[in-house]
C-alpha positions as CSV (number, residue, x, y, z in Angstrom):
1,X,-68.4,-101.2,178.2
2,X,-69.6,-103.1,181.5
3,X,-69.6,-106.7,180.1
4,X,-69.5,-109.0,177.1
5,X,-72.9,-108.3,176.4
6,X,-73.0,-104.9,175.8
7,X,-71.5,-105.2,172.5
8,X,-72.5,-108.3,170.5
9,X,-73.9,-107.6,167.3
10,X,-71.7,-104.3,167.9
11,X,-68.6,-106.0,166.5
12,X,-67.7,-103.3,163.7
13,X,-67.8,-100.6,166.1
14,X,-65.9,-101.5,168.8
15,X,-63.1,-103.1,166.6
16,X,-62.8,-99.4,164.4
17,X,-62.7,-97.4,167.8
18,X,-59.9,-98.9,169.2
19,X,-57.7,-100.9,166.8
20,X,-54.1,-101.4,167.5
21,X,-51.1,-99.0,166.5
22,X,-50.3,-101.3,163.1
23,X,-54.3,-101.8,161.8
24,X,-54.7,-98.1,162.9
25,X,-51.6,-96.7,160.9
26,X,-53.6,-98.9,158.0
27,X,-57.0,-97.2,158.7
28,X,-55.2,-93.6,158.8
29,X,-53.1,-94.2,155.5
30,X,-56.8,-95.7,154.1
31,X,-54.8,-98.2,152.1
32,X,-54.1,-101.9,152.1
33,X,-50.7,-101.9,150.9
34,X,-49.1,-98.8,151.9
35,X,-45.8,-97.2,153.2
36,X,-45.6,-97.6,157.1
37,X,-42.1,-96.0,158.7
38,X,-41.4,-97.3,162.2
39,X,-39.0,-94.9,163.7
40,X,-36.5,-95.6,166.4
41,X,-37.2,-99.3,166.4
42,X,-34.5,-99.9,168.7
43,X,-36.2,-97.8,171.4
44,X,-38.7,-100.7,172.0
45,X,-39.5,-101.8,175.6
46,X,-40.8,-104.7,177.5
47,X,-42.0,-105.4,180.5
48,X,-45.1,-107.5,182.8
49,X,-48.1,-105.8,180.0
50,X,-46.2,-107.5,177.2
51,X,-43.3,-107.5,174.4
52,X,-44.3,-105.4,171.4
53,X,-40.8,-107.2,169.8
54,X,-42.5,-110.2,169.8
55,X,-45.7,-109.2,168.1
56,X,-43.2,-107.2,165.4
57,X,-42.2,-110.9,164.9
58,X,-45.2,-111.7,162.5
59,X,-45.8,-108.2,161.6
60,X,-42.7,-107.7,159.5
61,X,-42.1,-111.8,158.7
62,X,-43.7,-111.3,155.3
63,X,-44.0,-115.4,155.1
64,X,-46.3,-115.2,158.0
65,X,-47.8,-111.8,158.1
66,X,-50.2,-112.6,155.6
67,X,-53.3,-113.1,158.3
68,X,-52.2,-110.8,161.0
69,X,-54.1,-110.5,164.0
70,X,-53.7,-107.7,166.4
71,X,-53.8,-109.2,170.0
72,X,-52.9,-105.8,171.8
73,X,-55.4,-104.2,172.4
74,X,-56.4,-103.2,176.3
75,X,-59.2,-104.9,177.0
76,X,-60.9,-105.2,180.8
77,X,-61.8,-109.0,180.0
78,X,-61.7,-111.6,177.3
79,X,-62.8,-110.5,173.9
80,X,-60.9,-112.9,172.1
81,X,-63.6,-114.6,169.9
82,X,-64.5,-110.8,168.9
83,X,-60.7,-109.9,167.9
84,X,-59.7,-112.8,166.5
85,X,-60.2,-111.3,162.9
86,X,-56.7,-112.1,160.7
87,X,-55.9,-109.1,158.2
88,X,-53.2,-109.5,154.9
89,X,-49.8,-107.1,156.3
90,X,-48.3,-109.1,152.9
91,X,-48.6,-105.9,150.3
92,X,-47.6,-103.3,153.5
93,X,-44.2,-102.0,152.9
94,X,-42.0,-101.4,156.3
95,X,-39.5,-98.8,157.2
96,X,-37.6,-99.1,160.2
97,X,-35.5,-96.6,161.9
98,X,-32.9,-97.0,164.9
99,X,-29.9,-95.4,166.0
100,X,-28.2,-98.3,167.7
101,X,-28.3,-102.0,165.6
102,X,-27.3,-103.8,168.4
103,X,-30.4,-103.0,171.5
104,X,-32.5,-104.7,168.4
105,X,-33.3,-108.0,169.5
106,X,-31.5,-110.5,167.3
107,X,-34.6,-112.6,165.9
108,X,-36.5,-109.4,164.8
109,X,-33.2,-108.2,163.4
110,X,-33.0,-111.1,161.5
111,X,-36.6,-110.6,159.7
112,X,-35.3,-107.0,158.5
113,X,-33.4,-105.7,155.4
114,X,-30.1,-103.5,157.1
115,X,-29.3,-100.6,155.0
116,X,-26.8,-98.6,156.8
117,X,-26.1,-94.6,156.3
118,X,-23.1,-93.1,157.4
119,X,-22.9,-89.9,158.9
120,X,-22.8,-87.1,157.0
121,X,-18.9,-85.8,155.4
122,X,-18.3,-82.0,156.2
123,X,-19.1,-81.0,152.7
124,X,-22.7,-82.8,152.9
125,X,-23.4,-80.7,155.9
126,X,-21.8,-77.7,154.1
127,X,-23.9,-78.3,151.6
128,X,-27.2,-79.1,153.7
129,X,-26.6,-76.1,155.6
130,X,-26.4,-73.8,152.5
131,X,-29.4,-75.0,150.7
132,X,-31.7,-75.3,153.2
133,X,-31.0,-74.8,157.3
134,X,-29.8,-70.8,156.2
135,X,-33.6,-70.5,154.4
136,X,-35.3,-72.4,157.2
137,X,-33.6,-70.3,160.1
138,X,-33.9,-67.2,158.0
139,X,-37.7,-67.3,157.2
140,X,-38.8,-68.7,160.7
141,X,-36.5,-65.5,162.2
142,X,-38.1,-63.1,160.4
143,X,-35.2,-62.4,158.0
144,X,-34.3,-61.6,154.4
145,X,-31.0,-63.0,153.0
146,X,-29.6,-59.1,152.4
147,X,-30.0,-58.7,156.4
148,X,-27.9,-61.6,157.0
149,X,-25.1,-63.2,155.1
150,X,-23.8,-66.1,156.3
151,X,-20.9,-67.4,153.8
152,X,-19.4,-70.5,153.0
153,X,-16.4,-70.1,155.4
154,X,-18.5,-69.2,158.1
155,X,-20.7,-72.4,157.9
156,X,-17.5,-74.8,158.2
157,X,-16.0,-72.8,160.8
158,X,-19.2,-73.7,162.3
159,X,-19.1,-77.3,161.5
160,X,-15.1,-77.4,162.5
161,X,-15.1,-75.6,165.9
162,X,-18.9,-75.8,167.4
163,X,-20.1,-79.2,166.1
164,X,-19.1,-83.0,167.2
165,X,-22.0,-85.0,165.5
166,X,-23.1,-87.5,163.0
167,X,-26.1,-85.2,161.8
168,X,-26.9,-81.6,161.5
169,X,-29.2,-80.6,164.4
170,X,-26.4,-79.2,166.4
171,X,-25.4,-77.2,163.2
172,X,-28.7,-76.2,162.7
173,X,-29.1,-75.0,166.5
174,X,-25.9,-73.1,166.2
175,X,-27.5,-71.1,163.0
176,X,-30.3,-70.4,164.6
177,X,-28.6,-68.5,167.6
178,X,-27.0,-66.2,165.1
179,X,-30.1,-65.6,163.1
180,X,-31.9,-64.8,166.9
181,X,-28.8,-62.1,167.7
182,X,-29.0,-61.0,164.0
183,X,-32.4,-60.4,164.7
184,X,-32.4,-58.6,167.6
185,X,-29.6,-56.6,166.0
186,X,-32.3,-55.6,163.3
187,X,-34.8,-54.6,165.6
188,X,-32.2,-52.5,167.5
189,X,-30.7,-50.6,164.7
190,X,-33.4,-50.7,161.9
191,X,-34.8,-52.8,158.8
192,X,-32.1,-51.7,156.4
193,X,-29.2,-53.4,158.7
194,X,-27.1,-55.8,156.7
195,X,-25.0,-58.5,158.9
196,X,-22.4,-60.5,157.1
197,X,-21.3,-63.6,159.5
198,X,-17.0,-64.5,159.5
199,X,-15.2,-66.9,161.0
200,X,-13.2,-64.1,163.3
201,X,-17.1,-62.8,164.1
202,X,-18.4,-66.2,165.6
203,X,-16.9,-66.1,168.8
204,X,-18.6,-63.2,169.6
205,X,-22.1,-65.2,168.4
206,X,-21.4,-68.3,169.8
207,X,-18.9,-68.1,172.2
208,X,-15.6,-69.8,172.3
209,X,-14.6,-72.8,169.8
210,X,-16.0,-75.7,171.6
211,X,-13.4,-78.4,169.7
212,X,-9.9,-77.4,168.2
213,X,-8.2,-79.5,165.5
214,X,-4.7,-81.2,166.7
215,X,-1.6,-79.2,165.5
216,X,-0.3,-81.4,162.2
217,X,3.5,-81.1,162.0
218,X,4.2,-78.9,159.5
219,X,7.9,-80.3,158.2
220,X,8.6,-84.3,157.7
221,X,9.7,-85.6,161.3
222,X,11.2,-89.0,161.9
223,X,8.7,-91.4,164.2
224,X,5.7,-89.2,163.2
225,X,3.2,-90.4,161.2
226,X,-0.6,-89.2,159.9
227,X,-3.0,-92.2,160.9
228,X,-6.8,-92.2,159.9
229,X,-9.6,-93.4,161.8
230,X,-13.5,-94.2,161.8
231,X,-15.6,-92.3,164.3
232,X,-19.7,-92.9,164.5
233,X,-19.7,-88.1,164.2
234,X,-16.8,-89.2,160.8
235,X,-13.3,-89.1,160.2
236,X,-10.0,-88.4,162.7
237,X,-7.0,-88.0,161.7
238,X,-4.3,-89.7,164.5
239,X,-1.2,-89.4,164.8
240,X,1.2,-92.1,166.0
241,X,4.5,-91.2,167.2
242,X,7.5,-93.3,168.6
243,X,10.3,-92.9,170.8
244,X,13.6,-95.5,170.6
245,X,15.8,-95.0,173.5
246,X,18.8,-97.4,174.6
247,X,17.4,-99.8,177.4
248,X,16.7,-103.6,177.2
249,X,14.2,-104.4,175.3
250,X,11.2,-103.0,176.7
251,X,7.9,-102.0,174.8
252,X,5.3,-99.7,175.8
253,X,2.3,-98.5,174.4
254,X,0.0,-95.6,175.5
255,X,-3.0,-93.2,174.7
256,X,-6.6,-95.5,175.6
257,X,-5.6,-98.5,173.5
258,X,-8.2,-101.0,172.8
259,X,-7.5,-104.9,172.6
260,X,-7.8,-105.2,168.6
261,X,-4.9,-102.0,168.5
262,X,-2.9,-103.4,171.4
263,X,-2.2,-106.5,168.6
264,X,-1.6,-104.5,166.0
265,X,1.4,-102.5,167.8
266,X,2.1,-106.4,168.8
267,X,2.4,-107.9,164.7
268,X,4.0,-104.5,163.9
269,X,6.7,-105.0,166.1
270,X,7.2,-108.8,164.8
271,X,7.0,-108.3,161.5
272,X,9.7,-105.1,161.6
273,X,11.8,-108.0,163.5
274,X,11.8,-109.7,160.1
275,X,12.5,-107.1,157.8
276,X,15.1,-104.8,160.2
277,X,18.2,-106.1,157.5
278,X,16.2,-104.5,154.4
279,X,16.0,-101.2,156.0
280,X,19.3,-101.0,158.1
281,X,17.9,-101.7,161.2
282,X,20.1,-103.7,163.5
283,X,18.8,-107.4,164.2
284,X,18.7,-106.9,167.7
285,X,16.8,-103.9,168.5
286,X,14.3,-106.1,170.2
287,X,16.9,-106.6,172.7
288,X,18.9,-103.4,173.5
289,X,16.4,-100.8,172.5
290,X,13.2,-99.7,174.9
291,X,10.6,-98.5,172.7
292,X,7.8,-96.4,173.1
293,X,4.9,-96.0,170.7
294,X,1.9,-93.0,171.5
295,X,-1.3,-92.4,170.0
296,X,-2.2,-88.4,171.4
297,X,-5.2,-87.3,173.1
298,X,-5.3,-90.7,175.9
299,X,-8.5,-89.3,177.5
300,X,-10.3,-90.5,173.9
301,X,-10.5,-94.6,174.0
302,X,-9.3,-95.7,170.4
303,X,-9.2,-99.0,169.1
304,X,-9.9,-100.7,165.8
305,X,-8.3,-103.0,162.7
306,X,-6.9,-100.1,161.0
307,X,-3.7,-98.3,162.9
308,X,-1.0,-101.4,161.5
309,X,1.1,-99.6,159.1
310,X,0.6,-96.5,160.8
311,X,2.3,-97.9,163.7
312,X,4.2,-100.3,161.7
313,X,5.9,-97.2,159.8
314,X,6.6,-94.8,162.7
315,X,8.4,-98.0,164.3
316,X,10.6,-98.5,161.0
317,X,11.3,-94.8,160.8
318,X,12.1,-94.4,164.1
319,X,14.3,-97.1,164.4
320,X,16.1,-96.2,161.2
321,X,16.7,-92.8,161.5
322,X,14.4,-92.1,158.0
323,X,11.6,-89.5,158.3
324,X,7.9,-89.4,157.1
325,X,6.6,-87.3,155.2
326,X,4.0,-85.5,157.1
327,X,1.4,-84.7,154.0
328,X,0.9,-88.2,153.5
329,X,-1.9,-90.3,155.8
330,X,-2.4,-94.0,156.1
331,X,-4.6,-96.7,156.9
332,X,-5.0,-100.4,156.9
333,X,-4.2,-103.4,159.5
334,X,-0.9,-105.5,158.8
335,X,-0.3,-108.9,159.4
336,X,3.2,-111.0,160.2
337,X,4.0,-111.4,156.7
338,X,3.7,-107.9,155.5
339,X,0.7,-108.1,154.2
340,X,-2.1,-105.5,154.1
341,X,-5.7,-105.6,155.2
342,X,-8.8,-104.0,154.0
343,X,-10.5,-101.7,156.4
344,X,-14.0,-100.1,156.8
345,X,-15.0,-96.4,156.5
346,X,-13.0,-95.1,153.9
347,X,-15.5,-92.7,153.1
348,X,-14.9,-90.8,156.6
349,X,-11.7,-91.3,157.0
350,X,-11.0,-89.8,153.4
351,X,-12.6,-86.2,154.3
352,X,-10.8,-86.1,157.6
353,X,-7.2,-86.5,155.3
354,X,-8.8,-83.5,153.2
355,X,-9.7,-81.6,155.9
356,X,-6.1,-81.3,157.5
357,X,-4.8,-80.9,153.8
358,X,-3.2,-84.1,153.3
359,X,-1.4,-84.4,149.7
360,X,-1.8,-88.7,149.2
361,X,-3.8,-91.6,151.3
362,X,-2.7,-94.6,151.5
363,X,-5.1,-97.6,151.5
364,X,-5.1,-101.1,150.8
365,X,-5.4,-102.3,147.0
366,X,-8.6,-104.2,148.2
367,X,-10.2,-101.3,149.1
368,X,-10.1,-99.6,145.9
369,X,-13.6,-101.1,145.0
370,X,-15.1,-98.1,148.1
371,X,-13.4,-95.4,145.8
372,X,-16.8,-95.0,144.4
373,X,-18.1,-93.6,147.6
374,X,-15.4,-90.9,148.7
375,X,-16.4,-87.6,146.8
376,X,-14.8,-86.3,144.0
C-alpha cells in the first residue's frame, strides 16, 4: 500500500488482512461470543509505540466494551476514518493468566475477577505424576510400563529431595531423565529389560539430593517448638528455639527476620510479662534474664503474621523449665491480651505438618471455616 488511495472501496480487505490480536483471536475462534484465554497478563510491556494495558482498559471493561474499536494496528499513515469500525467484545468471555498479581497495573486489575490457585500439596503432584507425567514420559521415550516401574515412593522422593516448586515441570523434567537412562539401558541390554525405579536407586539417576529436610527433634525438648509457615513452592515447617541465660535483660532475635515477625517476638515477650505468675515464671525475668530466640536456616528471609505462639510458647517453655512436645506444630499471630489471630495458607502449611509426621496442629478457632480445603 503506497497511499490512501490505493485502497478505497477496498475497505473489507485490508481490515481482514491485518486485524489486531483481539478482532483476530475473534476471527480464528469464528465466533462472536467465545472463550479468549490471555496468558501471562502480567508480562505486558510499554514503551514510545504504545501501552497495550491501556487498550485492555475497554477490552475487558464489559460496561464499555460493548463497541470496541481496535486502534493498534501498524499503519504507515492515517487510516483512521477506515478503522474506525466499533465491534460488541460484551458476549466475549476473558481468561487471564499471570504469575505475579502485583506488575499488573492497578486500574486494569481492578476491571478483573481474581481467582487465586495455590500451588500444588505433595500428594497433588503425587498424584499428577502418577496419572499422567509417568504415561506422557513413558510413551514419548519409547517405553512400555513393564520396562520401567516407577513406584509411589520413588515419585515423592523425587518431589522431596529434587524439586523446590509451586508446579510440576521440574518434576516432570526429573522423570524424563530417568525414562532417557532407562531407555538407553533398554537399547543396551535388550527389549525384554525390566527397570524398577527406588528411592536408594535415584542418586545414581539424578544425582545427589538437591534439598534435604531439617532434622525434627525426635524426643520433647524444652524451648523447641514446631512452627508452620506459607511459602509461594507450599508448606515449611520452622522451628523456633530459645535460649534463657542469666544477664540483664537483653533480647535478641536472629535467623533473616522480617519487620511483621520482628513484632511478633516483640508482643510475645509482653504478653508472657503478664502472664509469668500463671506459669511460675518469675516477674522479673525481663530484667535479669538475657534471652535469645532463633528461627534456623538465617540464609532464608522469613517473615509473616503467623510465628506468635510459636515464639510465644518456646519463650514460656524456656523460661519455665516445661518442655514441648515435639509432634505437635503451631500456627497463628498473638496479640497483648492473649488473643489469637487467623492466618492464611492453611492448606500448605497443613501438608508440610504431615509430611514431617506431626501427631496435632494447632490453629486458630477462626480458621476452622479453611478446614474444607486441607485434604482428608
Amino acid at each position: 500500500v503506497r497511499d490512501e488511495s490505493d485502497i478505497r472501496g477496498h475497505r473489507k480487505t485490508y481490515i481482514a488482512s491485518m486485524p489486531g490480536r483481539i478482532m483476530s483471536a475473534i476471527k480464528q475462534a469464528g465466533s462472536s461470543n467465545p472463550l479468549l484465554l490471555l496468558d501471562e497478563i502480567d508480562k505486558l510491556g510499554h514503551d514510545y509505540r504504545g501501552d497495550p494495558s491501556s487498550a485492555l482498559l475497554e477490552v475487558l471493561d464489559s460496561e464499555q466494551n460493548g463497541e470496541f474499536t481496535d486502534h493498534y494496528i501498524d499503519m504507515p499513515f492515517d487510516l483512521s476514518h477506515f478503522l474506525e469500525v466499533p465491534y460488541d467484545l460484551s458476549q466475549v468471555f476473558f481468561i487471564a493468566t499471570a504469575n505475579d498479581r502485583s506488575a499488573i497495573p492497578a486500574p486494569l486489575l481492578d476491571r478483573m475477577e481474581i481467582i487465586e490457585l495455590a500451588s500444588y500439596t505433595r500428594e497433588e503432584k503425587l498424584q499428577i505424576a502418577r496419572r499422567h507425567l509417568v504415561a506422557k514420559q513413558l510413551k514419548r521415550h519409547g517405553l512400555t510400563q513393564k520396562q520401567l516401574r516407577v513406584p509411589d515412593k520413588a515419585l515423592c522422593a523425587i518431589i522431596d529431595f529434587y524439586t523446590r516448586e509451586a508446579g510440576v515441570r521440574t518434576l516432570e523434567r526429573n522423570i524424563a531423565a530417568i525414562c532417557r537412562k532407562a531407555a538407553m539401558k533398554v537399547v543396551e541390554e535388550g527389549p525384554e529389560t525390566k527397570i524398577s525405579v527406588t528411592p536408594a536407586s535415584l542418586e545414581e539417576l539424578l544425582g545427589p539430593k538437591k534439598y534435604r529436610d531439617d532434622e525434627m527433634a525426635k524426643g520433647d525438648q524444652v524451648g523447641v517448638t514446631n512452627g508452620l509457615a506459607w511459602t509461594s513452592v507450599g508448606g515449611e515447617m520452622l522451628q523456633v528455639e530459645v535460649a534463657v541465660m542469666e544477664g540483664s535483660g537483653k533480647n535478641q532475635s536472629t535467623g533473616s527476620l522480617g519487620d511483621v515477625m520482628k513484632e511478633s517476638v516483640a508482643a510475645a515477650v509482653t504478653y508472657i510479662r503478664t502472664v509469668a505468675r500463671q506459669y511460675g515464671i518469675s516477674e522479673s525475668f525481663y530484667k535479669d534474664k538475657d534471652i535469645h530466640i532463633h528461627f534456623p536456616e538465617g540464609a532464608v528471609p522469613k517473615d509473616g503474621p503467623s510465628a506468635g505462639i510459636t515464639t510465644c510458647t518456646a519463650l514460656i517453655s524456656a523460661l519455665s523449665g516445661i518442655p514441648v512436645r515435639h509432634d505437635v506444630a503451631m500456627t497463628g499471630e498473638i496479640t497483648l491480651r492473649g488473643r489469637v489471630l487467623p492466618i492464611g495458607g492453611l492448606r500448605e502449611k497443613a501438608m508440610a505438618a504431615y509430611k514431617y509426621g506431626m501427631k496435632q496442629v494447632v490453629i486458630p478457632e477462626a480458621n476452622l471455616p479453611d478446614l474444607a480445603e486441607v485434604d482428608p
